[in-house]
N, C-alpha and C positions, 0 to 999 in steps of 0.2 A: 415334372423335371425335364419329361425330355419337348415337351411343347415351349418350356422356357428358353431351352437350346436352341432349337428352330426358330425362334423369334429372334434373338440375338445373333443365331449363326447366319443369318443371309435373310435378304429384303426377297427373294422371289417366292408367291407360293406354286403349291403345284407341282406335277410330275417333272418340268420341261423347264428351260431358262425362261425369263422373264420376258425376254425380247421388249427393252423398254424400261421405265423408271429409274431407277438408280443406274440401272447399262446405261445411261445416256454419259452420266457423270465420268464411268467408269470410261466411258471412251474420248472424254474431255481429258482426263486426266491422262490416258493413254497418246493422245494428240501433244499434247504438252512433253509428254517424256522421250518422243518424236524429236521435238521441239529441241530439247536440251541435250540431248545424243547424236542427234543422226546429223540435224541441223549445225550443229558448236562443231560439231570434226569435218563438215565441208567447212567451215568457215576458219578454221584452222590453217589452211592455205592460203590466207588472205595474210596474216602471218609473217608469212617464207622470206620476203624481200628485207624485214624489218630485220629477222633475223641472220640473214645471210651478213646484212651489213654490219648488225651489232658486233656477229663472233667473229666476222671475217669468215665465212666460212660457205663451202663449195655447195650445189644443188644436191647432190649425191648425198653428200650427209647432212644438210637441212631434209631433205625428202624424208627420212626416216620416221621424224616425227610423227607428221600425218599417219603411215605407214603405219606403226608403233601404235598409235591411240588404233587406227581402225583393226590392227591384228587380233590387239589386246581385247578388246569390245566382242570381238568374237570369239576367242579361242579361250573366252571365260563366261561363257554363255553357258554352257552347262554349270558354274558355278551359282549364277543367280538363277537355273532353275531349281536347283539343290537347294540353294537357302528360301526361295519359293515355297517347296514342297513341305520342307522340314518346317517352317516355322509360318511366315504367312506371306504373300505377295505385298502388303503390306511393310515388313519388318526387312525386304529386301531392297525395293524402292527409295526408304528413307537410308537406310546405310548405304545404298549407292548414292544418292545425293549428297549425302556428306563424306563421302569419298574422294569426290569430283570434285565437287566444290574446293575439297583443303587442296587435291592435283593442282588445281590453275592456281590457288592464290598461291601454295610455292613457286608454280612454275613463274610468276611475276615477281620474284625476288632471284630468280636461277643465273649465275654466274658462268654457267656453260651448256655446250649444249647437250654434254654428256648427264647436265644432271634437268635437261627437257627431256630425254629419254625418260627419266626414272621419274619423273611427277608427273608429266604430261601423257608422256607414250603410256606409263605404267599404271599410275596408282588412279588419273581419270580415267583411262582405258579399265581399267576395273570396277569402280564405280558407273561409269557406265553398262557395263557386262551387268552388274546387279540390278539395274533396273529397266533394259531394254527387254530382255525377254518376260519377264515375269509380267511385268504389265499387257505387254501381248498377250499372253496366255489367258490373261483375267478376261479382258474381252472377248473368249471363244466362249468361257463361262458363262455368259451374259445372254449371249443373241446364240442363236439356232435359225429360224425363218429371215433374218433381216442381217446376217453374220457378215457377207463379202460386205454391204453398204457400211456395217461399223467400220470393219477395217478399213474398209478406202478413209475413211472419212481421219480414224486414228491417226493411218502411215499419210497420208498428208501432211502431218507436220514437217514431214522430212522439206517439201518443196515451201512450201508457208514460213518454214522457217529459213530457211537457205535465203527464200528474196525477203525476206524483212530484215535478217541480224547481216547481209553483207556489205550493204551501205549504212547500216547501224556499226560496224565493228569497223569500218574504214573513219568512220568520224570520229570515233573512240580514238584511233590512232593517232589522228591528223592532232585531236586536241588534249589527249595527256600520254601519247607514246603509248610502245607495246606494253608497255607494264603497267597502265593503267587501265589498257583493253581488258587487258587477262583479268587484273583487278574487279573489273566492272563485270569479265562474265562470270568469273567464280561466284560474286553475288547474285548472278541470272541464275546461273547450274542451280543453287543452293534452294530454289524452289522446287527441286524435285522432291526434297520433304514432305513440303505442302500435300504435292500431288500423291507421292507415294500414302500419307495419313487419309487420304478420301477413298483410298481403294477398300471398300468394304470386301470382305470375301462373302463369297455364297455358298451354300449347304445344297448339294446336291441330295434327290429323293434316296439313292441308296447307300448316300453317309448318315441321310436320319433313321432309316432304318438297320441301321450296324448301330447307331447308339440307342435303338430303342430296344435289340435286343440284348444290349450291354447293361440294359439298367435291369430286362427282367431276368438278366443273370445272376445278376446283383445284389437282389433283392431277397433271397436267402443268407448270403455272407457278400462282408467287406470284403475286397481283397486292399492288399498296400498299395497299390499303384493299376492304372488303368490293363487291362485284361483285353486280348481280341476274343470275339465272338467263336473263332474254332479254337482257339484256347479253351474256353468255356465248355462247346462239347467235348474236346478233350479231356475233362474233367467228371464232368458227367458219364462219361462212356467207362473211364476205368472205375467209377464209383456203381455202375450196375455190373462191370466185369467180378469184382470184388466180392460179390454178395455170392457167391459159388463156397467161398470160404468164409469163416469168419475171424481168421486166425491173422488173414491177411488185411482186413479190410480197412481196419485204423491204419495200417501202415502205409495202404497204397493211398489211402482219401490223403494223409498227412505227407505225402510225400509230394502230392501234383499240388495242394495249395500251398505247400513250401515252396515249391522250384517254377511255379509256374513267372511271378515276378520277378526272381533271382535268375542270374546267366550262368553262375558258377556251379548250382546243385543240378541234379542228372533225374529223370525218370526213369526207371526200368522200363523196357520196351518201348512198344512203338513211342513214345511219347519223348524217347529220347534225343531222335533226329524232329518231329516237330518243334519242340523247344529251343531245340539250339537253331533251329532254324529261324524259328519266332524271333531267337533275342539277339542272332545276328542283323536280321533287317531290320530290329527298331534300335541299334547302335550304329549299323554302317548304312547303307545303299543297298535296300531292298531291290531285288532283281525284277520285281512285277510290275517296278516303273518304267522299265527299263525291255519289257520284253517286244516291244515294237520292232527293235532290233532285228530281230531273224524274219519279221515280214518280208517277203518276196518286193513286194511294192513299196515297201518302205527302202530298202537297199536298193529299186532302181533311180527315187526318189531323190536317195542320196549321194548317187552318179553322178544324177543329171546336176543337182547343188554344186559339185565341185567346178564342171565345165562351166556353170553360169558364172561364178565367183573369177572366173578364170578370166571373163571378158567383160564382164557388167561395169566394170571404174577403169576403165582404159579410156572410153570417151570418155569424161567426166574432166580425167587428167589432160590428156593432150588436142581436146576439141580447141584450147585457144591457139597454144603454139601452133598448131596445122593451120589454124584459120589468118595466122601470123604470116606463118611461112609463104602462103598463098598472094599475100597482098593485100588482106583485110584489115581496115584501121584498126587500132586498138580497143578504140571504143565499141565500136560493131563488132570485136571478140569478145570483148565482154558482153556485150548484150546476148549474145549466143545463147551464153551460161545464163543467162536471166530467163531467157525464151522457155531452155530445159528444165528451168525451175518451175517457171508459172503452169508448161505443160504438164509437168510431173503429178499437179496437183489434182489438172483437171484428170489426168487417168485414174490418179489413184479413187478420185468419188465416184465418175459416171461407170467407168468397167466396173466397181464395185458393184454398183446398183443395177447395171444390165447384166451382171450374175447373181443378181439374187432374184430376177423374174424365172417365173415359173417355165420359161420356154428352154433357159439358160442353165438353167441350175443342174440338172444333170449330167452339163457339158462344162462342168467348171475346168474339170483337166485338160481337158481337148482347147478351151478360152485361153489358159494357160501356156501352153505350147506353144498356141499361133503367136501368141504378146513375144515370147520370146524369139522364138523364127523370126517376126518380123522385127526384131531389136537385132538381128545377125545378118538381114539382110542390109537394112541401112547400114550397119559399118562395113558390108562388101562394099558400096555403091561410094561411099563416104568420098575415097580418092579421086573419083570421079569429078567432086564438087569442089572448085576452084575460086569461087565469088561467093560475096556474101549473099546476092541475089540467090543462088542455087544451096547454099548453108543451111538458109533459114528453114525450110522445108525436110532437112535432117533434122535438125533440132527439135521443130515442134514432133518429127513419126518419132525419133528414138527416144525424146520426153514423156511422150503419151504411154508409146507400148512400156519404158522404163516402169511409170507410176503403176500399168497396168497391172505388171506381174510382179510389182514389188507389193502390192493389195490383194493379192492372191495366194503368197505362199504362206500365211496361218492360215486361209482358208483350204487352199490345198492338202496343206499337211494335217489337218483338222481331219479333212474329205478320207484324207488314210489311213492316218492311225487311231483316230475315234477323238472326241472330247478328254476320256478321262489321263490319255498321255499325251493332251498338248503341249502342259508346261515340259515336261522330260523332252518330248520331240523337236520343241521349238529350240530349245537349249542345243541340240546335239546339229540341226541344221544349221543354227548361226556357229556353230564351233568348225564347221566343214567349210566357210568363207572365209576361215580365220589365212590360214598360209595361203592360199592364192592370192587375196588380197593385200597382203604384206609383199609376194614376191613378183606379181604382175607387173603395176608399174617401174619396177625397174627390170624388169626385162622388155617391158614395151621402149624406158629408152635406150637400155642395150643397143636393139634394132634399129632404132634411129639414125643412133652413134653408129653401126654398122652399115649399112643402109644408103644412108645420108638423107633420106627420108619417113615419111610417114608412111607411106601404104602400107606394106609388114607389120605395122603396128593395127591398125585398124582391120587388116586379112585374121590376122592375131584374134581381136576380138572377135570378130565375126564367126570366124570357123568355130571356137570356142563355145559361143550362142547356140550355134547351130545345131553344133554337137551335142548342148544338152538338150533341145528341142528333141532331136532325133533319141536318141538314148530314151528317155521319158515315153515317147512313141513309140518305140519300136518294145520295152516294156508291158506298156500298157495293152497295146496289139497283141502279144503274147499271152498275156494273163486273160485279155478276153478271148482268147480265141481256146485256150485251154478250159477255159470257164464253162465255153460252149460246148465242146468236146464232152466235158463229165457229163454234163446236163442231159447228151445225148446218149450218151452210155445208158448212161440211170435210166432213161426213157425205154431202148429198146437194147435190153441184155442180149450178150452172146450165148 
């Protein structure tokens, strides 16, 4: 029985992930969910002008939209790691694709733009939330030796998709309107089904061994519903305590195999905070998912998230207008944003793959930092750059370190909190970009509006970058340097 589980439960054998086989598919389908999230909400922007003219209505509140899906996407990222954990990366995938999916094609019947908030901002910003993280997390599953390369390879859809669907979604427009766009991607989104049904899960070596020693619990009595393994010596332990008396012993054996499936019956003694312990976490949110949390390095981890979230889509946003403002044709501002796409791509594979050599790979946090630092340096320098000759040369360093360190952070947070709390961690780091993201670029054009320029906006960014560089370093320095200090203790006591 429990060899038939392991056959069924996951394609890898062996103590360790597979690195390979079915991970490949798994990271196809992860590239693709790239594809239809990260990629559909830049493109969302393309959008804004059809809109503005449709409702009659101001930048400020067409901005929201965008705004609103990328909020949402994030500050419910812990929700699709929860429906992850509880049921299967699989069963989340697919109900966020048909989430999304139904978002756009209401939002292509939407009458205002109060109700593109509520299909667009909302219910695909949810469906998306459901299957960006979980499919991330599948892929740490997978690879272990060859893990930054999957990733680059994954989060490249973000740039692969940005330059294919944004002269794909301008001809859309040109030839059946906004509302056939939306039409046509609700039908694109609605492949994340597909993708979500190919995500096989895998069975790790110490989940087959918690069901193999659930079967030879087993194997003297049924219980009514499935049993944890210290349930079981629970059980065990009050049925040799028992044997002391004999007056007791039908009552205690009949009392722990009553209550142990039931949440409402009580065990006398210790048994009685295990149990209610047991049947709170298999009803709510077991805390052991969750206990990454009080890590030292996980909370500086989650600092530095906030300060990155704070600066990362400021260029994204205002790279054209500035490049506007300066005297650069329209067309060569857009090509900018094509530049930052196609660079994004090549960061996210090549840094991928020169952190996963064996000279690198120890240094993956320190690879980390620099990507960032050097993404806060270019938007210091940014104002500086007045032509489009001097442009392009931002574009392609803050493209490359972008794709760098956006193919790094499931690897990074992987590097910290271990494998078995990626899906839980991944969720709670996308949930920490949720409000900066939502309230950045409008405060980047606050300062504009104030201002009357852009440098403040871009100083904005930068410092922000910079900040979470340092913070993450000045961390990490810390922890190693205390590290050192035990070490030396231990060695030679006072």
């Amino acid at each position: 029985m429990a060899a038939g589980k392991r056959q069924g439960a996951g394609p890898g054998p062996g103590p360790g992930p597979p690195d390979g086989g079915w991970g490949w598919v798994i990271v196809g389908c992860c590239f693709m969910v790239t594809v239809c999230t990260r990629a559909v909400t830049r493109c969302i922007s393309i959008f804004f002008v059809e809109f503005q003219t449709h409702f009659e209505a101001d930048y400020a509140a067409t901005a929201w939209i965008h705004s609103l899906v990328d909020c949402t996407t994030m500050l419910c990222a812990p929700v699709g790691s929860l429906v992850g954990n509880r049921w299967s990366c699989r069963v989340a995938v697919m109900l966020g694709g048909l989430l999304s999916s139904c978002g756009l094609l209401i939002s292509s019947f939407a009458t205002s733009l109060e109700m593109l908030y509520i299909s667009m901002g909302g219910l695909t910003g949810l469906g998306f939330a459901l299957c960006y993280t979980p499919a991330i997390a599948l892929v740490g599953c997978y690879f272990r030796r060859r893990k930054a390369l999957a990733y680059g390879i994954a989060m490249s859809g973000s740039g692969i998709g940005t330059f294919v669907l944004a002269p794909a979604v301008t001809l859309l427009i040109e030839r059946y309107s906004w509302r056939g766009a939306l039409l046509v991607l609700s039908a694109f989104v609605a492949n994340l089904c597909v993708c979500g049904a190919l995500l096989r899960p895998i069975t790790s070596q110490e989940d087959e061994e918690e069901e193999d020693e659930e079967d030879e619990g087993s194997k003297e009595e049924k219980q009514p519903c499935d049993v944890s393994s210290q349930d079981t010596e629970l059980a065990l332990k009050l049925s040799k305590e028992s044997k002391e008396s004999e007056e007791s012993k039908d009552g205690l054996l009949s009392s722990a195999k009553s209550s142990l499936p039931l949440v409402s019956q009580v065990v006398p003694g210790k048994a009685d905070g295990v149990l209610r312990r047991w049947s709170f976490s298999s009803c709510f949110l077991s805390s052991r998912e969750y206990r990454f949390l009080l890590m030292p390095d996980f909370l500086g981890l989650a600092v530095s998230f906030l300060f990155l979230a704070s600066g990362c889509s400021l260029p994204f946003v205002y790279l054209v207008p500035y490049a506007l403002s300066v005297g650069v044709h329209h067309q060569q501002a857009a090509f900018l944003m094509s530049i930052l796409g196609v660079i994004d791509i090549v960061g996210n594979i090549t840094f991928g793959w020169l952190t996963d050599r064996r000279c690198l790979k120890p240094y993956r946090l320190a690879c980390y930092v620099c990507s960032v630092g050097m993404e806060g340096l270019c938007c210091l320098f940014a104002p500086l750059l007045r032509s489009f000759p001097l442009l392009v040369p931002f574009a392609v360093l803050y493209g490359y370190f972008d794709g760098a360190y956006v193919a790094l952070i499931p690897v990074v947070t992987s590097d910290v909190v271990g494998a078995p709390y990626l899906s839980s961690a991944l969720g709670v780091v996308y949930f920490l970009h949720a409000i900066p993201y939502l309230l950045s670029p409008p405060i980047g054009g606050w300062l504009v509006d104030v201002t009357g320029s852009y440098t403040a906006t871009f100083f904005l960014s930068g410092a922000a970058l910079l900040a979470s560089a340092v913070v993450l370093a000045a961390v990490t320095g810390i922890r190693h340097v205390h590290h050192r200090l035990t070490v030396a203790r231990g060695n030679h006591p006072v």
